[in-house]
SELOVEX-696992 format. One line per 8 residues: number of its first residue (from 1); for each residue x, y, z of N, C-alpha, C, O. Coordinates in nm, 2 decimals. Atoms other than C-alpha are relative to their C-alpha. Layout:
% SELOVEX-696992
NUM> X:Y:Z:X:Y:Z:X:Y:Z:X:Y:Z; ...
***
This chain:
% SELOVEX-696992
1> -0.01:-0.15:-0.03:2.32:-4.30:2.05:-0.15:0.05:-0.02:-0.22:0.01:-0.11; 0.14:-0.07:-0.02:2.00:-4.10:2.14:0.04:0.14:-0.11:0.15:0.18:-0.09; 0.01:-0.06:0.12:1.97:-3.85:1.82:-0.16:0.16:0.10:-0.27:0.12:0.14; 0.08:-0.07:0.02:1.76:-3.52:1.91:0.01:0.11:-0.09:0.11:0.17:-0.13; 0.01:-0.12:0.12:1.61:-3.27:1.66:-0.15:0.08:0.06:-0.23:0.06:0.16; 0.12:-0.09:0.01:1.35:-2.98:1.60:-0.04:-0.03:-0.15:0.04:-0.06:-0.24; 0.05:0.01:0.12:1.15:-3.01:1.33:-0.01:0.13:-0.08:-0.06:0.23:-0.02; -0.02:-0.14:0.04:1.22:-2.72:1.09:-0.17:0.05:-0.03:-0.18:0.17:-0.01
9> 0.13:-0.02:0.04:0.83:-2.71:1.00:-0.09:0.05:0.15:-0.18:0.13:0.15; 0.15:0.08:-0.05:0.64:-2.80:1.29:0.08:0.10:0.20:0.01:0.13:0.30; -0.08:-0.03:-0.11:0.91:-2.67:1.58:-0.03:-0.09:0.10:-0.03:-0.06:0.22; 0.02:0.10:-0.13:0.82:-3.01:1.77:0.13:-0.07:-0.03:0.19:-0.08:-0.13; -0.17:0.01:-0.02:1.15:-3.16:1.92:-0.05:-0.17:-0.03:-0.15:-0.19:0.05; -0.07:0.08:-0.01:1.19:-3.51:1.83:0.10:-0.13:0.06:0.22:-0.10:0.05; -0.16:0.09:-0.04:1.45:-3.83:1.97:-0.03:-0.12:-0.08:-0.14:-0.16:-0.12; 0.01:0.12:0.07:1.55:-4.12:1.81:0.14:-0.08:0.04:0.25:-0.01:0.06
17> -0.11:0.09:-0.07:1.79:-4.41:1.93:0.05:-0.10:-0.11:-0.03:-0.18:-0.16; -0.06:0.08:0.10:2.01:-4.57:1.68:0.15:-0.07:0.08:0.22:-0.01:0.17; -0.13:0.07:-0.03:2.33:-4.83:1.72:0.08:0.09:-0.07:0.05:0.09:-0.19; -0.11:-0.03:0.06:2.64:-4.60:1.63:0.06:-0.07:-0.11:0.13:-0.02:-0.20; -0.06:0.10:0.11:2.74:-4.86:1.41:-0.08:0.05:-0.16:-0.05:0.03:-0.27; 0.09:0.02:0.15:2.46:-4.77:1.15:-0.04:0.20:0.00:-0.05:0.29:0.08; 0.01:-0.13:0.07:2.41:-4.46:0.92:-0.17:0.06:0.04:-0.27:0.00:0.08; 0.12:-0.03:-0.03:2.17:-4.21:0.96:-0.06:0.12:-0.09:0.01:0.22:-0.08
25> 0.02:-0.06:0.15:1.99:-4.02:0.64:-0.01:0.17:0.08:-0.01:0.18:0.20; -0.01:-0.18:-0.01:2.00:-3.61:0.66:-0.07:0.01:-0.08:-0.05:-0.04:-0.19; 0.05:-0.08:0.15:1.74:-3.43:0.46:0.12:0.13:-0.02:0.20:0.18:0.06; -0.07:-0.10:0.04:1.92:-3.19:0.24:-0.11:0.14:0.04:-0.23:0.15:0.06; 0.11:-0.13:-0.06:1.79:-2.85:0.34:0.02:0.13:-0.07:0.13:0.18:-0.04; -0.02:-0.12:0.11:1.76:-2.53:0.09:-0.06:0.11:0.11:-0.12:0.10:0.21; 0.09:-0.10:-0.06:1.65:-2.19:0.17:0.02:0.10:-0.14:0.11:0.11:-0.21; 0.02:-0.03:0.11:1.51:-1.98:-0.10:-0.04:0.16:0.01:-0.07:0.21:0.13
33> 0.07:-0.10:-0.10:1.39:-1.63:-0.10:-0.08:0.11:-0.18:-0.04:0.12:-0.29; 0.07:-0.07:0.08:1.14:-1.42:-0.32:-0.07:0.12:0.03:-0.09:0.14:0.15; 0.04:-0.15:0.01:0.98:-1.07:-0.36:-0.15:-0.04:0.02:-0.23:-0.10:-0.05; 0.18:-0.02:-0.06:0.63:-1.05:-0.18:-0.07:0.09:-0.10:-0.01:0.20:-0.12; 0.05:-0.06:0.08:0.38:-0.92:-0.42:-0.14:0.02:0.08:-0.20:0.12:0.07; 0.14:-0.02:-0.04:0.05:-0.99:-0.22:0.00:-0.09:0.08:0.07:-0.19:0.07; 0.06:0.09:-0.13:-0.13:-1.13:0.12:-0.13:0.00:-0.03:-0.20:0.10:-0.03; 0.13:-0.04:-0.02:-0.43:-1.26:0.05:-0.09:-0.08:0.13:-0.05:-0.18:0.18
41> 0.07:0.03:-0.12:-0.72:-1.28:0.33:-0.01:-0.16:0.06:-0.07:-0.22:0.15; 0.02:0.20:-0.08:-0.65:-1.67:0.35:0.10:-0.04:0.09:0.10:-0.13:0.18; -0.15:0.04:-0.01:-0.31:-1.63:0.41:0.07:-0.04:-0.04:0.18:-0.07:0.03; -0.07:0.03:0.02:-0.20:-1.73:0.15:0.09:0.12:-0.11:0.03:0.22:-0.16; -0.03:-0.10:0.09:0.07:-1.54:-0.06:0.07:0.02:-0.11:0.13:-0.08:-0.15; -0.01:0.04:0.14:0.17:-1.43:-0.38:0.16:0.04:-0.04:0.20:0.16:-0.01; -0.17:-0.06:0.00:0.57:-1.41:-0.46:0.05:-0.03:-0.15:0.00:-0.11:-0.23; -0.03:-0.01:0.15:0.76:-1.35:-0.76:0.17:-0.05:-0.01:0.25:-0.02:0.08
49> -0.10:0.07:-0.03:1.05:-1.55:-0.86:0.10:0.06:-0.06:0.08:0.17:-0.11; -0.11:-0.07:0.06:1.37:-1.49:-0.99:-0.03:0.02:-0.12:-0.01:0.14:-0.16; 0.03:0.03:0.15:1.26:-1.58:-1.34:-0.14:0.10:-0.06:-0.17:0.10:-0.17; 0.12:-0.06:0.07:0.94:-1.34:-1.32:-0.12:-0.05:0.08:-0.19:0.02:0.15; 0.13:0.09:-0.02:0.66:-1.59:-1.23:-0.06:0.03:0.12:0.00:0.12:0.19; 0.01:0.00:-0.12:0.50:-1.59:-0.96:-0.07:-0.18:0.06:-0.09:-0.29:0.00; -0.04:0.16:-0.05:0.45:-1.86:-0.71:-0.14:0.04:0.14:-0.11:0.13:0.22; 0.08:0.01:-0.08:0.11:-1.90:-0.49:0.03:-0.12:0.12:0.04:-0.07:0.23
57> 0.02:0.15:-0.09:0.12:-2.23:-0.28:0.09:0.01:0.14:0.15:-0.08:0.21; -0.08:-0.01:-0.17:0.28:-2.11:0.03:-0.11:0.10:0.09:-0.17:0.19:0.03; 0.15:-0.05:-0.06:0.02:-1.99:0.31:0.10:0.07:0.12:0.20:0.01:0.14; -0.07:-0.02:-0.10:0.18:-1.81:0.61:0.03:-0.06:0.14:-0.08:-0.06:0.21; 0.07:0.10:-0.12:0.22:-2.00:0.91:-0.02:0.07:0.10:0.02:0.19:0.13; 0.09:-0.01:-0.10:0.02:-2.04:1.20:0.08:-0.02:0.13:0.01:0.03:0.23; -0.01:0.03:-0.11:0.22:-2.14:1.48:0.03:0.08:0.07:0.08:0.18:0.01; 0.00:-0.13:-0.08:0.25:-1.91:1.77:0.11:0.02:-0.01:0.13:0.13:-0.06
65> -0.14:-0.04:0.04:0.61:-1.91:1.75:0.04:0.10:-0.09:0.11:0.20:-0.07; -0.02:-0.09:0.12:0.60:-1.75:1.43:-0.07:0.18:-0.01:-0.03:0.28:-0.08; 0.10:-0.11:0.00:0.32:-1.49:1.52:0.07:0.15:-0.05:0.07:0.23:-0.15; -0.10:-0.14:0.11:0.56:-1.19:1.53:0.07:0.01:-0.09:0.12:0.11:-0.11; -0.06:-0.06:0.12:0.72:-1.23:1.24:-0.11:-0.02:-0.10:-0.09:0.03:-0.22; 0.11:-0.05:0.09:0.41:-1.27:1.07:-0.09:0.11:0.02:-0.18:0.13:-0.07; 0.05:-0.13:-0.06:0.29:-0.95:1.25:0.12:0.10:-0.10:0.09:0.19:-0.18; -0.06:-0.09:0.00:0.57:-0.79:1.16:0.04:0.07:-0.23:0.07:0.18:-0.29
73> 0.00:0.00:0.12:0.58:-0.89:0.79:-0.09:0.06:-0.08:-0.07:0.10:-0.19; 0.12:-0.02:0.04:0.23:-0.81:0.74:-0.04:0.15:-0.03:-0.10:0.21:-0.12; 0.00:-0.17:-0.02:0.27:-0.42:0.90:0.09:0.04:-0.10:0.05:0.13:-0.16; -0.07:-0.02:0.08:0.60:-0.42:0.66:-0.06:0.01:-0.16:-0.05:0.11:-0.23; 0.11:-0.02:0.13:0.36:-0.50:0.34:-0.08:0.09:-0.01:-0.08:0.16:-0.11; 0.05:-0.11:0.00:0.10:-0.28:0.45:0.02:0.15:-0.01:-0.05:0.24:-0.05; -0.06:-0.11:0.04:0.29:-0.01:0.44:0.13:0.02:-0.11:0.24:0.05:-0.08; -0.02:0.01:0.06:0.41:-0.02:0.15:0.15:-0.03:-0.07:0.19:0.00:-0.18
81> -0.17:0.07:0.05:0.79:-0.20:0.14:-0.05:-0.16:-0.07:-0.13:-0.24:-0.07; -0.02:0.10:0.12:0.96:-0.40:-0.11:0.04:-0.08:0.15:0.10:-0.04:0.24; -0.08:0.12:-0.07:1.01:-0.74:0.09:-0.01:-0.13:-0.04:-0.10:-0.20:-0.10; -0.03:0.17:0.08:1.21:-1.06:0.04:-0.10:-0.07:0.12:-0.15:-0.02:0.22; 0.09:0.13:-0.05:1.01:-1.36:0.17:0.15:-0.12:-0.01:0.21:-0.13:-0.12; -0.08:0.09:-0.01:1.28:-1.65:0.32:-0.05:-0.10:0.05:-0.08:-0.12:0.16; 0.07:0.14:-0.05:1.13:-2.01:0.28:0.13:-0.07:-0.03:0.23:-0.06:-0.10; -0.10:0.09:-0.03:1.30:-2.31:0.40:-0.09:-0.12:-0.10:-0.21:-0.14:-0.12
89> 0.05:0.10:0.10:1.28:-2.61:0.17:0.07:-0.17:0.08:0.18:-0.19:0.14; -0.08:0.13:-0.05:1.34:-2.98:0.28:-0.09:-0.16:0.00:-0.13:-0.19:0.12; 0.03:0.11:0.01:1.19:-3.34:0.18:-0.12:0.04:-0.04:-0.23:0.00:0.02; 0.15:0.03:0.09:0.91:-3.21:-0.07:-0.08:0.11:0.08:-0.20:0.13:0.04; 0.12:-0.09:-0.08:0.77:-2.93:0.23:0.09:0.10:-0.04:0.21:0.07:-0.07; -0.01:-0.13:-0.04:0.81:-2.54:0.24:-0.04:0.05:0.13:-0.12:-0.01:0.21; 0.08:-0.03:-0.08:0.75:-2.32:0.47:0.12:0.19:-0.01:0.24:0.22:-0.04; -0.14:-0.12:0.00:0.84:-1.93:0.52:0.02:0.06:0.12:-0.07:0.10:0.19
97> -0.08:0.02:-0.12:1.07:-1.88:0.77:0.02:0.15:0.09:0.02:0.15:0.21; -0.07:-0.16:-0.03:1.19:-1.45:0.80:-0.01:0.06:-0.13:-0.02:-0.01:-0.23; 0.03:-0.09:0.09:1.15:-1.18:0.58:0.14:0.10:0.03:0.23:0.10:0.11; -0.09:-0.16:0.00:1.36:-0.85:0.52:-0.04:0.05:-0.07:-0.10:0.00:-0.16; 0.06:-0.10:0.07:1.28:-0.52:0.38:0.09:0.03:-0.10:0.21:0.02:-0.07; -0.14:-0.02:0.10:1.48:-0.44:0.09:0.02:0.13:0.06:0.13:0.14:0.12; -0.02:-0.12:-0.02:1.44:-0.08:0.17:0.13:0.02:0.15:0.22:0.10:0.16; -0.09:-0.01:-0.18:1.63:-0.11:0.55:0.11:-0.13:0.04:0.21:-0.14:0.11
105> -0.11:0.21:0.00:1.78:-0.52:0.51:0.01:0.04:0.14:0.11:0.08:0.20; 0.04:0.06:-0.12:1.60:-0.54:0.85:-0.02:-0.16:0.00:-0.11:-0.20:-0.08; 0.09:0.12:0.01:1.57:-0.91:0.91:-0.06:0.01:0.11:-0.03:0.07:0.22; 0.08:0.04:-0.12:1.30:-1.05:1.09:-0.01:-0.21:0.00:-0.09:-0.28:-0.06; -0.01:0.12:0.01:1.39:-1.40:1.16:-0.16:-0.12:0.06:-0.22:-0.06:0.14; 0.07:0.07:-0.08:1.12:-1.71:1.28:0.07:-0.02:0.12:0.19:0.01:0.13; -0.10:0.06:-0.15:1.22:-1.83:1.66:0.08:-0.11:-0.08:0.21:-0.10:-0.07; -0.07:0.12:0.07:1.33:-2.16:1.44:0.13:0.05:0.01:0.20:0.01:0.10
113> -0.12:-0.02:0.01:1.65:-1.95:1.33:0.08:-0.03:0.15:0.19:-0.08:0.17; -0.12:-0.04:-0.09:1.76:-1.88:1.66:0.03:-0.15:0.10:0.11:-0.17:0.19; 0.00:0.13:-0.07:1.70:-2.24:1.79:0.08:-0.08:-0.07:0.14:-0.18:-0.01; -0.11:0.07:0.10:1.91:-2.37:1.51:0.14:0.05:0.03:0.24:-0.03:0.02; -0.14:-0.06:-0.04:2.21:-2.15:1.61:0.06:-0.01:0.17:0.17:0.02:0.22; -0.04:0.05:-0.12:2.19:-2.28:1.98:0.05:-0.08:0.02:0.08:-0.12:0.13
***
């Protein structure tokens, strides 16, 4: 059986050919979501966890795909809304995926979502 995927990270498609006879591993896949506190000029940004903390080591991504909703997230922070940040989690990587405003629970999804529901 020919096997295709998208890469939740990377949005590059993938195939792989396996004998039906034999198993085939699934990453398990989370999705997490945190309170944006700050963008800084690197890109990278600063979110606050359920617990309080906060949590630097997520950078916003670059791929053009993503552009408007990192446009859109960015005009949403600058003007001063509370917003959730929704990162996808899966074999040791992050990445953040859509946002929503708490004030309006506009989402603004990545294209990823809507390629996942095709």
């Amino acid at each position: 059986a020919t096997i295709t995927g998208i890469d939740i990270f990377t949005h590059k498609k993938h195939e792989d050919a396996c004998p039906t006879s034999h198993s085939i591993d699934a990453p398990f896949v989370t999705r997490k979501e945190f309170q944006l506190a700050d963008i800084a000029a690197d890109g990278f940004v600063t979110m606050v966890t359920e617990d309080g903390k906060t949590k630097e080591d997520l950078k916003l991504p670059t791929e053009e795909e993503d552009q408007e909703m990192v446009n859109n997230l960015k005009k949403a922070f600058e003007a001063g809304k509370d917003v959730l940040i929704g990162v996808m989690c899966a074999m040791g990587k992050e990445k953040i995926i859509d946002f929503k405003e708490l004030n309006q629970l506009h989402i603004y999804p990545s294209p990823l979502i809507f390629n996942l529901l095709k």
